[in-house]
C-alpha positions in Angstrom: -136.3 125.9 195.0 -137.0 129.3 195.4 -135.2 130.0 198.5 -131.8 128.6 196.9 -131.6 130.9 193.6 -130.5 133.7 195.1 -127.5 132.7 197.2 -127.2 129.9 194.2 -126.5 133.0 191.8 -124.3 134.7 194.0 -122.0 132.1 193.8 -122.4 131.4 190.3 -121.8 135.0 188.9 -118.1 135.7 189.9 -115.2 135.9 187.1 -113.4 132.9 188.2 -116.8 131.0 187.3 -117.1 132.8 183.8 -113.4 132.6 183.4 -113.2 128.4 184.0 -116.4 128.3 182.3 -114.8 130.0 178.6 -111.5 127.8 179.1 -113.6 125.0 179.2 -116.1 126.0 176.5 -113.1 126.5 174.3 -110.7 123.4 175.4 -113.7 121.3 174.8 -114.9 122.6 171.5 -111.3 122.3 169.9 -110.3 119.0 171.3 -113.7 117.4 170.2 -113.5 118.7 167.0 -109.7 116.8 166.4 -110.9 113.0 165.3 -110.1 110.6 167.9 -109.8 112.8 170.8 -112.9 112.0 172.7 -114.5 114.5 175.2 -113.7 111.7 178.3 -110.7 112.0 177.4 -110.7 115.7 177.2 -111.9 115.8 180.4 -109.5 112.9 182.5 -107.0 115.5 181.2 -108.0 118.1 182.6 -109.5 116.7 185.7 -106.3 116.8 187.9 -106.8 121.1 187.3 -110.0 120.7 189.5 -108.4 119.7 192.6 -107.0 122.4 193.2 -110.6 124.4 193.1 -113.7 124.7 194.9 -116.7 122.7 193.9 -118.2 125.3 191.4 -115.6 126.0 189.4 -114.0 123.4 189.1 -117.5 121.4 188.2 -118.4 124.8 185.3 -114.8 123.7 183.8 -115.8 120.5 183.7 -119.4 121.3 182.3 -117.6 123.2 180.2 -116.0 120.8 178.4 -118.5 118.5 178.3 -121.5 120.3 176.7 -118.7 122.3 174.5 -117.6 118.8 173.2 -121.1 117.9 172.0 -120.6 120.9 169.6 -117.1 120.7 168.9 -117.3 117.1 167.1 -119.8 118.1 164.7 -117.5 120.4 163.1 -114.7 118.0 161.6 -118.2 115.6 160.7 -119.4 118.5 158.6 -115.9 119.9 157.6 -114.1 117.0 156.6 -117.0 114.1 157.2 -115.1 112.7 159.8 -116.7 112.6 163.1 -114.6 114.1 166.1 -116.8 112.2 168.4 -119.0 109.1 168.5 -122.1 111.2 168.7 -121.2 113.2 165.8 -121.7 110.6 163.3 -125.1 111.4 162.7 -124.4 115.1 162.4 -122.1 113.9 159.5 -125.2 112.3 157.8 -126.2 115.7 156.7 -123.6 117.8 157.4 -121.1 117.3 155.1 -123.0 116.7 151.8 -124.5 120.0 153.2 -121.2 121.4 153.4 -120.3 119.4 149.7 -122.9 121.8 148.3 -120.9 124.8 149.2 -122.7 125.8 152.5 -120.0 125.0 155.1 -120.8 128.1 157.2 -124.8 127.6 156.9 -124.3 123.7 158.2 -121.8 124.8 161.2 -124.3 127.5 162.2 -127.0 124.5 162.5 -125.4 123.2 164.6 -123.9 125.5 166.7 -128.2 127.0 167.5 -129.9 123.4 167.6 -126.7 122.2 169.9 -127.1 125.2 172.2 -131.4 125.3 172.0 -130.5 121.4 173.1 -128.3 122.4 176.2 -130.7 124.9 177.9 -133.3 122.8 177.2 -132.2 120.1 179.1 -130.2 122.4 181.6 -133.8 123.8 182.2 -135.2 120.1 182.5 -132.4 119.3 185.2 -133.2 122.5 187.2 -136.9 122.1 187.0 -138.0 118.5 186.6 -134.7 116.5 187.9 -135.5 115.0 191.4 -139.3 113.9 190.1 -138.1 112.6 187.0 -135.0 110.9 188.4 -137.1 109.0 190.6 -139.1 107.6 187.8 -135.6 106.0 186.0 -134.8 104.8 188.9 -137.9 102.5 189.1 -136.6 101.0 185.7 -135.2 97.2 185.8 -133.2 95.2 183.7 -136.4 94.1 181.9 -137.3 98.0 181.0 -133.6 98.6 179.8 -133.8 96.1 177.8 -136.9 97.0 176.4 -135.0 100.4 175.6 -131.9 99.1 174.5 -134.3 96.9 171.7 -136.0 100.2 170.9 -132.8 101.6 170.4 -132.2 98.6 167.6 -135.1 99.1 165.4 -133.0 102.7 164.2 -130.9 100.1 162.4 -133.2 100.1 159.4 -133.8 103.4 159.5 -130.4 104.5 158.7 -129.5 101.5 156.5 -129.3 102.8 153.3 -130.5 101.9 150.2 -130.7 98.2 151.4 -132.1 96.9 154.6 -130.9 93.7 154.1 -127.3 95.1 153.9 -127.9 97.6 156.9 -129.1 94.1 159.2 -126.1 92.0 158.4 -123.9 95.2 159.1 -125.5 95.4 162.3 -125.2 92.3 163.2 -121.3 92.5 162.7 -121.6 95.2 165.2 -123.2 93.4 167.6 -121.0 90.1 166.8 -117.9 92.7 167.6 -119.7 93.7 170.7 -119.5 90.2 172.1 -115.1 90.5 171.9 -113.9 90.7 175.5 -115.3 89.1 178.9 -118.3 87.7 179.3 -120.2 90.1 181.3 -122.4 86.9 183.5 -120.3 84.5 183.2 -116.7 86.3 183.0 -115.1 83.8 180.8 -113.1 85.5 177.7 -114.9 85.5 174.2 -113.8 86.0 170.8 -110.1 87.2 171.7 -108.2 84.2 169.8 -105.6 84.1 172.6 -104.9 88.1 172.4 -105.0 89.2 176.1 -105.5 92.9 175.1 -109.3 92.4 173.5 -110.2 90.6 177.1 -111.8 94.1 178.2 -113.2 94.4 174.8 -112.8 96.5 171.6 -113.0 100.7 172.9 -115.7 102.1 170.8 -113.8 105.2 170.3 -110.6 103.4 168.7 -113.0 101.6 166.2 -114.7 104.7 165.2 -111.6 106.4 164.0 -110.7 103.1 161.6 -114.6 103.3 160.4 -115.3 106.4 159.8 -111.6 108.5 159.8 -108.7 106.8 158.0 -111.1 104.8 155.9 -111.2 108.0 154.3 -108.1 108.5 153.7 -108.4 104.9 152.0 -110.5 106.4 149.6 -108.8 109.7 148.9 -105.9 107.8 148.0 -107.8 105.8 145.2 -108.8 109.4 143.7 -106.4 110.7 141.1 -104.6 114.1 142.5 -106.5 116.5 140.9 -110.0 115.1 142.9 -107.7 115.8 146.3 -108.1 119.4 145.5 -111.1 121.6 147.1 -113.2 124.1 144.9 -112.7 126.9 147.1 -115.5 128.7 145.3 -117.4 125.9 146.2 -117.3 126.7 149.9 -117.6 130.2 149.8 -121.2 131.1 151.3 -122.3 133.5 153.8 -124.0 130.9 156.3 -126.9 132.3 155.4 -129.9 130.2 156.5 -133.9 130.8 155.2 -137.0 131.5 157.4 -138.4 128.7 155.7 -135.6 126.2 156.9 -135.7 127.7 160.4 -139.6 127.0 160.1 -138.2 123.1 158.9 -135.9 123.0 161.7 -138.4 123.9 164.5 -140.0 121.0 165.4 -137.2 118.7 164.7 -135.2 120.6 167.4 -137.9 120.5 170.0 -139.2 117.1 169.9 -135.1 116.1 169.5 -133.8 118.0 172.6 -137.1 116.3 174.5 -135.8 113.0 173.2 -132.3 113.8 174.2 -133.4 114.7 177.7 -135.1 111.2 177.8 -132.3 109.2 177.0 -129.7 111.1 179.0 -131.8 110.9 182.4 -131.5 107.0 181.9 -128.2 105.9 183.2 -126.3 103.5 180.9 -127.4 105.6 177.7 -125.8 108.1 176.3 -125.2 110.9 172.9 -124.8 108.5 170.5 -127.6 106.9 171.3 -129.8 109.7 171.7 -128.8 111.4 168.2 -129.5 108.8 166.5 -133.3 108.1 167.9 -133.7 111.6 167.2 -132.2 111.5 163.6 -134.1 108.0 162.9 -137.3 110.0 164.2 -136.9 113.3 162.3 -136.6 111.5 159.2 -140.1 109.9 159.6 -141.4 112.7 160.5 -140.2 114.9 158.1 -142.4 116.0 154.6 -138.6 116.0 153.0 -137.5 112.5 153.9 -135.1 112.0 150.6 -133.3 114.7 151.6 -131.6 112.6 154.4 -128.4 111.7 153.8 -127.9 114.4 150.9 -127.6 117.7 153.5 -131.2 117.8 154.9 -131.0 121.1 157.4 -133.4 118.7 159.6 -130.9 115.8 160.0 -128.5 117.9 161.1 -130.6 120.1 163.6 -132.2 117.0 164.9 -128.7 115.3 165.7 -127.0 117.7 167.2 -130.3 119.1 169.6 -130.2 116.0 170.9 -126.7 114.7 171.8 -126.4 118.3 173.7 -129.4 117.6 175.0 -128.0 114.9 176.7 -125.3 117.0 178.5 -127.8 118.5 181.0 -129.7 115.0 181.5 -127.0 113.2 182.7 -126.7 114.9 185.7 -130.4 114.4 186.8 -129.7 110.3 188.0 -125.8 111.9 189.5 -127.0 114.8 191.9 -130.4 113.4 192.8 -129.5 109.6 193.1 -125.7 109.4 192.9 -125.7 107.2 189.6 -124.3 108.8 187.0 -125.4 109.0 183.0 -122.4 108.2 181.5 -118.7 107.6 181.4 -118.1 111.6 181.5 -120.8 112.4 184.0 -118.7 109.3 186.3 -115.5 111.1 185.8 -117.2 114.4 187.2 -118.5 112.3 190.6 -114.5 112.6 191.5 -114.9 116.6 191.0 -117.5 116.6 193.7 -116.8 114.1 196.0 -113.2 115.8 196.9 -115.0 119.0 197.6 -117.3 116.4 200.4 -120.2 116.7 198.2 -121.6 112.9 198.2 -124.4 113.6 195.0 -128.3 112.3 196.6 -131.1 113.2 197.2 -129.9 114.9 200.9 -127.4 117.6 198.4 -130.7 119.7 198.1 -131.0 120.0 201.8 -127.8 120.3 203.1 -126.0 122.0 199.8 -129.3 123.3 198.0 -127.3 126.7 196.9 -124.4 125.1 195.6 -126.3 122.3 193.7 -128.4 124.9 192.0 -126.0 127.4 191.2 -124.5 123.9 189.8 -127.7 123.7 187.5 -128.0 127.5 186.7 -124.2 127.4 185.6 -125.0 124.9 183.2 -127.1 127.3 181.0 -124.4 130.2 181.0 -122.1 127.2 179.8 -124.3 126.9 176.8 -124.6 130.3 176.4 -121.0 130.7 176.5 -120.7 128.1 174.0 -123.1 130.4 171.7 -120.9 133.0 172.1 -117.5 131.4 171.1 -119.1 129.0 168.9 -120.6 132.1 166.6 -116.9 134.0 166.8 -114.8 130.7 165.7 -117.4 129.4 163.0 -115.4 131.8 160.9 -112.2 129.6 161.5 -113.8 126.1 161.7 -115.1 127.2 158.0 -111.5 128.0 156.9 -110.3 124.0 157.4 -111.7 123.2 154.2 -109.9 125.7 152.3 -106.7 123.8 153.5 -105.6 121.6 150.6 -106.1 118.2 151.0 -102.6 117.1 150.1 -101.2 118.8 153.6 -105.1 118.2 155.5 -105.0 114.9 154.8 -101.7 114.0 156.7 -102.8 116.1 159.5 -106.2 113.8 160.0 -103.6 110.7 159.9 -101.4 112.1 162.5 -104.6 112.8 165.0 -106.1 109.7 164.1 -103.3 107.6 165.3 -102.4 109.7 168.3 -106.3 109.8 168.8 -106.1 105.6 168.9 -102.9 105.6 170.9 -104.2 108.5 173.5 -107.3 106.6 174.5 -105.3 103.7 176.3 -102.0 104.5 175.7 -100.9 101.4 174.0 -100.0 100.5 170.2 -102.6 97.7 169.8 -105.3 100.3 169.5 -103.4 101.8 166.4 -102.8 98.3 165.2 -107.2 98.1 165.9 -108.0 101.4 164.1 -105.7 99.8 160.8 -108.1 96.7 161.4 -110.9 98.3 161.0 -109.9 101.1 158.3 -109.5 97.8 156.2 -113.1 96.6 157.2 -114.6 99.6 156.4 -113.4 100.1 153.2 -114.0 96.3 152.0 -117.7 97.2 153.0 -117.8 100.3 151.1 -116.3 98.4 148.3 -119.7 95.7 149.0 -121.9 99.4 149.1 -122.4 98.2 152.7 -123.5 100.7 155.0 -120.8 101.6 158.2 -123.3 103.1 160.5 -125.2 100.2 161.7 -122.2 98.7 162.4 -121.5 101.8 165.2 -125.1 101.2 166.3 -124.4 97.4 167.2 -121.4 98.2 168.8 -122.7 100.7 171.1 -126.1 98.8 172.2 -124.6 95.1 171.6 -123.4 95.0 175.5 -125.8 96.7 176.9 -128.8 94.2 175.1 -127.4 91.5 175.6 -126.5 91.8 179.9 -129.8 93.3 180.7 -131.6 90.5 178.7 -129.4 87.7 180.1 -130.0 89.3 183.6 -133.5 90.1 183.3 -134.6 86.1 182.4 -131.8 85.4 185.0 -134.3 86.7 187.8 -137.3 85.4 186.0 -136.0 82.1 185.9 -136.2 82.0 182.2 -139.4 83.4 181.6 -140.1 85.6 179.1 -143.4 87.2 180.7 -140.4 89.6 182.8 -140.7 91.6 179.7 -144.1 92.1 179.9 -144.5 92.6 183.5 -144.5 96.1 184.1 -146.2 99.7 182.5 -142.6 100.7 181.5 -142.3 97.6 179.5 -145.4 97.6 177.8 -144.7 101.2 177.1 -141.6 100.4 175.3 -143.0 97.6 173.6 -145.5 99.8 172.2 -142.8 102.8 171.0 -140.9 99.7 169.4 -144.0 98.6 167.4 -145.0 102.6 166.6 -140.9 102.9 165.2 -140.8 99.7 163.2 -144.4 100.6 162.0 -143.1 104.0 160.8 -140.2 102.9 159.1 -141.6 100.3 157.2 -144.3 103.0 155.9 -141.1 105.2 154.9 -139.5 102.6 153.4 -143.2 102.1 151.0 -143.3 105.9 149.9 -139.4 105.7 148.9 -140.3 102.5 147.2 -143.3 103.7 146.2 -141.7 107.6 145.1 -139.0 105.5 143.1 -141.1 103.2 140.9 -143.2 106.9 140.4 -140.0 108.7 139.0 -139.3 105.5 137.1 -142.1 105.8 134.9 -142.1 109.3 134.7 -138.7 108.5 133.2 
């Protein structure tokens, strides 16, 4: 490795890089932050640019994007509690009741550190660890993924509310909505009445802007005019954050950006994903668990360490193996394969000092990011302060060119209406919206890699059972359920306690 960092940094540390790198840093951070515009499609925007470019910069523009994106969502989830991207709804958890209590600045500066500890952290992971660890994913079956994707499903209760019961039958909507489309064995269509656009299923994206965007526009309009109105004074703070909540938020960061790193080396996973086990985890963990949900400093740090911890993860499978982590990290393989870079293990050979000034480039990109993200907090913080009267129009207006953008087609606006509607009958039942999001995103995935996995076994169940991996995710899911039904005791437990006291 040695022998590649200095020429790797001499072809890192020109101005074109640090110019593409800031364009990208900024492009990302302002188009994740607009609801509806994902960072995917931030970047097949922008990827046409990098033809025209040599590898590195045209991959730091890309990178820059991408991480800058895992910040730039949290911002409208903590400014107006509408998450810019998938991955940012756990941010908004926390972030805007934080943000409710008059500490806008304080809850953007969160996550603008925990997001950027979460980037090096797994930029340094990818530079140091990434062929050993990569070759351990890649030892992973169907059986093992499932085993992860069923870990991924005990979160549910975790982030279900005041009701379990409600939080499992939301879920299993998600996963019921998962199943719309093609059948991923068989190929026959499912669930689609007829309607030839839901044959490639329902985009994830679309339905998060009716779940958790216009439905709140729903319920602004059922406030009277006067409730539209912000208290200004209210979010007037100087970001101001203790030593004893930087003490709170230390281990929540750390064990969140390892856990982001985790999930992002597997391919198939992704942010969402990751934030969530992260914010699920915290929350155990934590000696202030009924301050989740109500601006807990920890649920947002947690969240947003590990969705950018993702960012530098992904890449680990793409250069080393050629499999890349996610739909984004896919969209970048086109980036290096014009330049006649085919990503395997033979790039740290034959390329070794442009792979590595690859990986090196990916911590000035979060550093970057710290940079612009510390000079526009200031302006992110003045959003609220517009009234809601001409805000809220403005979120309608990105929301339905966010729904049209992803495919280009009116059905998706027509979808996002759908499920506006569906949202706001379950807030009406005081059903949670989260687990529906969960289901959604891990509904596919469980159900193919269980369906293929007895598929080779011949139907028997002892696949699941047949390898360390296996038993080791077996074991997690045990630990997670174990630990959440203990939480759910001491809240039981706390409230019968403050009953009586009462």
């Amino acid at each position: 490795m040695l022998e590649f960092i200095g020429p790797a940094s001499g072809l890192l540390f020109t101005l074109e890089n640090i110019f593409w790198i800031n364009i990208g840093v900024f492009i990302g951070s302002v188009f994740a932050a607009i609801p509806g515009l994902t960072v995917i499609l931030c970047v097949i925007l922008f990827l046409p640019f990098t033809y025209q470019m040599t590898a590195i910069p045209g991959m730091m523009f890309l990178l820059g994007i991408y991480c800058a994106g895992g910040y730039g969502g949290s911002v409208s989830a903590i400014l107006i509690n509408t998450p810019g991207t998938p991955h940012a709804a756990a941010t908004m958890m926390d972030g805007h009741p934080l943000s409710k209590q008059g500490r806008t600045k304080a809850a953007l500066k969160i996550a603008l550190y925990a997001s950027t500890f979460g980037g090096i952290f797994s930029a340094l992971m990818l530079l140091f660890l990434g062929p050993q660890v990569a070759r351990v994913a890649a030892q992973l079956g169907t059986a093992e993924y499932f085993m992860v994707c069923l870990f991924g499903l005990t979160i549910i209760a975790g982030v279900s509310g005041k009701s379990m019961i409600k939080g499992i039958i939301s879920a299993c909507i998600g996963l019921l909505l998962s199943c719309v489309g093609t059948d991923p064995m068989t190929g026959y269509d499912r669930l689609t009445f007829g309607v030839g656009r839901l044959y490639m299923g329902l985009d994830l994206a679309v339905c998060l802007i009716g779940l958790f965007a216009l439905v709140e526009i729903l319920a602004k309009a059922e406030l009277k005019p006067d409730a539209l109105h912000l208290d200004a004074k209210k979010m007037e703070d100087n970001g101001v954050i203790t030593k004893e909540e930087y003490k709170r938020m230390a281990r929540p960061v750390l064990l969140s950006s390892l856990i982001g790193s985790l999930v992002g080396i597997i391919p198939g996973t992704g942010a969402s994903e990751a934030s969530w086990f992260s914010y699920n985890t915290a929350k155990n963990m934590s000696k202030h668990p009924e301050e989740f949900g109500h601006g807990s400093v920890e649920g947002i740090a947690a969240a947003e360490s590990a969705n950018n911890a993702v960012t530098g993860a992904t890449l680990i499978p793409l250069l080393t193996l050629g499999i890349p982590g996610d739909g984004t990290v896919a969209i970048m393989l086109s980036a290096l394969m014009i330049n006649g870079l085919n990503p395997g293990l033979s790039l740290f050979t034959s390329d070794g000092d442009i792979m590595y000034a690859i990986m090196l480039g990916l911590i000035l990109v979060n550093l970057f990011m710290l940079l612009q993200g510390k000079f526009l907090t200031k302006l992110f913080a003045k959003v609220v302060s517009i009234p809601q009267e001409i805000l809220t129009p403005i979120i309608v207006i990105f929301c339905f060119a966010g729904a049209y953008s992803v495919n280009k087609n009116y059905f998706d606006v027509s979808v996002a209406l759908v499920f506006a509607v569906i949202a706001w009958v379950l807030r009406k039942l005081d059903m949670p919206a989260v687990p529906i999001l969960l289901g959604m995103v891990l509904g596919n995935m469980t159900e193919t890699n269980f369906r293929r996995a007895l598929l080779i076994s011949d139907g028997s169940p002892s696949i699941f059972f047949s390898s360390i991996y296996c038993i080791i995710f077996l074991v997690l899911i045990v630990v997670a359920v174990g630990a959440i039904v203990r939480g759910k005791l001491k809240e039981r437990q706390a409230a019968q306690t403050a009953g009586k006291e009462h």
